[in-house]
C-alpha positions as CSV (number, residue, x, y, z in Angstrom):
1,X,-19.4,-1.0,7.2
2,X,-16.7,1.2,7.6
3,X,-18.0,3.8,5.5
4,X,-21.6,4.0,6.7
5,X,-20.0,6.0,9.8
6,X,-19.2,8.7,7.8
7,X,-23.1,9.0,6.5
8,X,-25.2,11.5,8.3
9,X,-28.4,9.3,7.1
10,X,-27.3,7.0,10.0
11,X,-28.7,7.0,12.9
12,X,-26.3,7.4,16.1
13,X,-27.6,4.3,17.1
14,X,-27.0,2.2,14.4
15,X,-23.3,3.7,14.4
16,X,-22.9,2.4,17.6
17,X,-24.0,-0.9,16.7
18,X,-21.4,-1.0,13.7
19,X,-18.8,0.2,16.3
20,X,-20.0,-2.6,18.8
21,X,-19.3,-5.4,15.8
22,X,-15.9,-3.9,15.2
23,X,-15.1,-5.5,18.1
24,X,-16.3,-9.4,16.7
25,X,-14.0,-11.7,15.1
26,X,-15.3,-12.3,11.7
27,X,-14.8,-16.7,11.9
28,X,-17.2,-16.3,14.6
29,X,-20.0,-16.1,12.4
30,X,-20.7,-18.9,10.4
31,X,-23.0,-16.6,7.5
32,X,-22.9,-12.9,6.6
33,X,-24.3,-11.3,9.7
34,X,-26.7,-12.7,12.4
35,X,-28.4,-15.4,11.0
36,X,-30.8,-15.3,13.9
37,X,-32.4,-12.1,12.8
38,X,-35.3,-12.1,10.7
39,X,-34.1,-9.9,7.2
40,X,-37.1,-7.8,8.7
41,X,-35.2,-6.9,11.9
42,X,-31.3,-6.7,10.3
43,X,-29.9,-3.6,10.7
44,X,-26.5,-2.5,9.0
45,X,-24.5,-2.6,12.5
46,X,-25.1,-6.5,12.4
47,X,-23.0,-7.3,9.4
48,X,-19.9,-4.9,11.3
49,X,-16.9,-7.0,12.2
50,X,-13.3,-6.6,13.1
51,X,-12.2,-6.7,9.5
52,X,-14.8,-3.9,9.0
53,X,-12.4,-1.4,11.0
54,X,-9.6,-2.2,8.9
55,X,-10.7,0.4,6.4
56,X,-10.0,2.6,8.4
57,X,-6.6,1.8,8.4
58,X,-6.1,1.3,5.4
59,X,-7.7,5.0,4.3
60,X,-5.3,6.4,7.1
61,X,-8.7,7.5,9.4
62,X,-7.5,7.6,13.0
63,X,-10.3,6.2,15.5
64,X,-9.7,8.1,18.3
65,X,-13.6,9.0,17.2
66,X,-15.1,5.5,18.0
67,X,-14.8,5.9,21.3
68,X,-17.0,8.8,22.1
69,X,-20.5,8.6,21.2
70,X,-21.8,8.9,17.6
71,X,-23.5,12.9,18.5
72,X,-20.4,14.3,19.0
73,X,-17.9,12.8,16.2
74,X,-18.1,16.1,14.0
75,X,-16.5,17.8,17.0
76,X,-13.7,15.4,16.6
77,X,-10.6,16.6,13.7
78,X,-10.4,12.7,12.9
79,X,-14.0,12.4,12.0
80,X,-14.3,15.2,10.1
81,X,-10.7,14.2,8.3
82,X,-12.3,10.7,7.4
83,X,-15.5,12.0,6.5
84,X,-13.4,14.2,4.1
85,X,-11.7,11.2,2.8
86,X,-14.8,9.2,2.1
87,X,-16.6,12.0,0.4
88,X,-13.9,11.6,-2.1
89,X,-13.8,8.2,-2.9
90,X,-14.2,7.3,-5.9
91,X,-17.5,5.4,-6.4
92,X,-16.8,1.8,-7.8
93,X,-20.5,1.8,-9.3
94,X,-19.9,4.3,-11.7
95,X,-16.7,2.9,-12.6
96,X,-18.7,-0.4,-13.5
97,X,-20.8,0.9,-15.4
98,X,-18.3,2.6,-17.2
99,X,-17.0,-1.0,-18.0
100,X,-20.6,-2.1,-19.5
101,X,-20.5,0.8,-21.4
102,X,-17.2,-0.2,-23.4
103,X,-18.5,-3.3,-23.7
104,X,-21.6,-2.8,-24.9
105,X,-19.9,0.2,-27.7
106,X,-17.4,-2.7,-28.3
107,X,-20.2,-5.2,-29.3
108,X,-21.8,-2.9,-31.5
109,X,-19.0,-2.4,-33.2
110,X,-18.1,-5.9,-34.3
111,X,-21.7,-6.3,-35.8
112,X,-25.5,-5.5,-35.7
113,X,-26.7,-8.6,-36.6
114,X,-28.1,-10.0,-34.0
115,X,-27.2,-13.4,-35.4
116,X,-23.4,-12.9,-35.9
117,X,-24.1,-11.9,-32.4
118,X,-25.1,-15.4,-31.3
119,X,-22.7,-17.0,-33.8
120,X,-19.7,-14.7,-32.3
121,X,-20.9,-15.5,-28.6
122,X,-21.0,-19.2,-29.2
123,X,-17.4,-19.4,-30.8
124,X,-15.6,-17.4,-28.1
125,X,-17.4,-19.9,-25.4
126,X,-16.0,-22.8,-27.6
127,X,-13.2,-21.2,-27.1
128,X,-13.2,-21.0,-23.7
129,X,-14.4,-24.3,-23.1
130,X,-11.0,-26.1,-25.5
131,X,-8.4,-23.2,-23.9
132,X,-7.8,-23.4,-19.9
133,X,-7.8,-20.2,-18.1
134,X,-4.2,-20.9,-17.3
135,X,-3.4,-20.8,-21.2
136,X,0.3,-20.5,-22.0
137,X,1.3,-19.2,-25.8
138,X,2.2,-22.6,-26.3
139,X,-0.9,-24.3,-24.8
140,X,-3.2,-22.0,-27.1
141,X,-1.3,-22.5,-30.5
142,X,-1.7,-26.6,-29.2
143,X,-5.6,-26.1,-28.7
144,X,-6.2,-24.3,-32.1
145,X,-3.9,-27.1,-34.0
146,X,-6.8,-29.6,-33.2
């Protein structure tokens, strides 16, 4: 939520609202958001909490900002520093996809045969299934003895 104050596709108003939740305790909700609102009627500023501001913090943004109105943050330095900040993130999209990409060059380097495919998939599930996730060296070389 944090980062959708530094968008200029926002309306002022729905900043406002997103600055309004930052001031709600997140256990006081018992869903995402307002569960009284229609998903016709939700706007972003109803899913804004108090843990919402922390990225602020955490991205070193002062906030001095939030408490004029949304129309005049670019006249303020820590707007425009945060909006800096943001603008550089890095994307975590494009890093995921980046991830799918490996994978998929991965899988089409082992075979492509779609059946050794299957076969392959269904032996590392098995696998999966007879190892816990918590597998020690020892607990591994014990699973494959069997």
């Amino acid at each position: 939520m944090a980062l959708a104050l530094f968008s200029d596709k926002l309306a002022p108003k729905e900043k406002e609202k997103i600055v309004q939740g930052f001031v709600t305790e997140s256990h006081e909700r018992q869903v995402r958001g307002n569960p009284s609102l229609p998903k016709e009627k939700a706007s972003v500023g109803d899913f804004s909490t108090r843990s919402s501001a922390n990225l602020l913090t955490h991205l070193n943004i002062g906030d001095e900002f939030l408490l004029v109105s949304p129309e005049d943050w670019n006249d303020s330095q820590d707007y425009q520093e945060g909006k800096r900040r943001v603008e550089n993130l890095r994307v975590v999209n494009d890093t995921a996809e980046r991830g799918v990409k490996l994978f998929e060059d991965f899988n089409k380097s082992l075979t492509n045969d779609e059946e050794e495919k299957q076969f392959l998939l269904q032996v590392v599930e098995a696998n999966r299934k007879a190892v816990p996730t918590a597998a020690t060296k020892k607990s591994v070389i014990a699973a494959l003895m069997l």
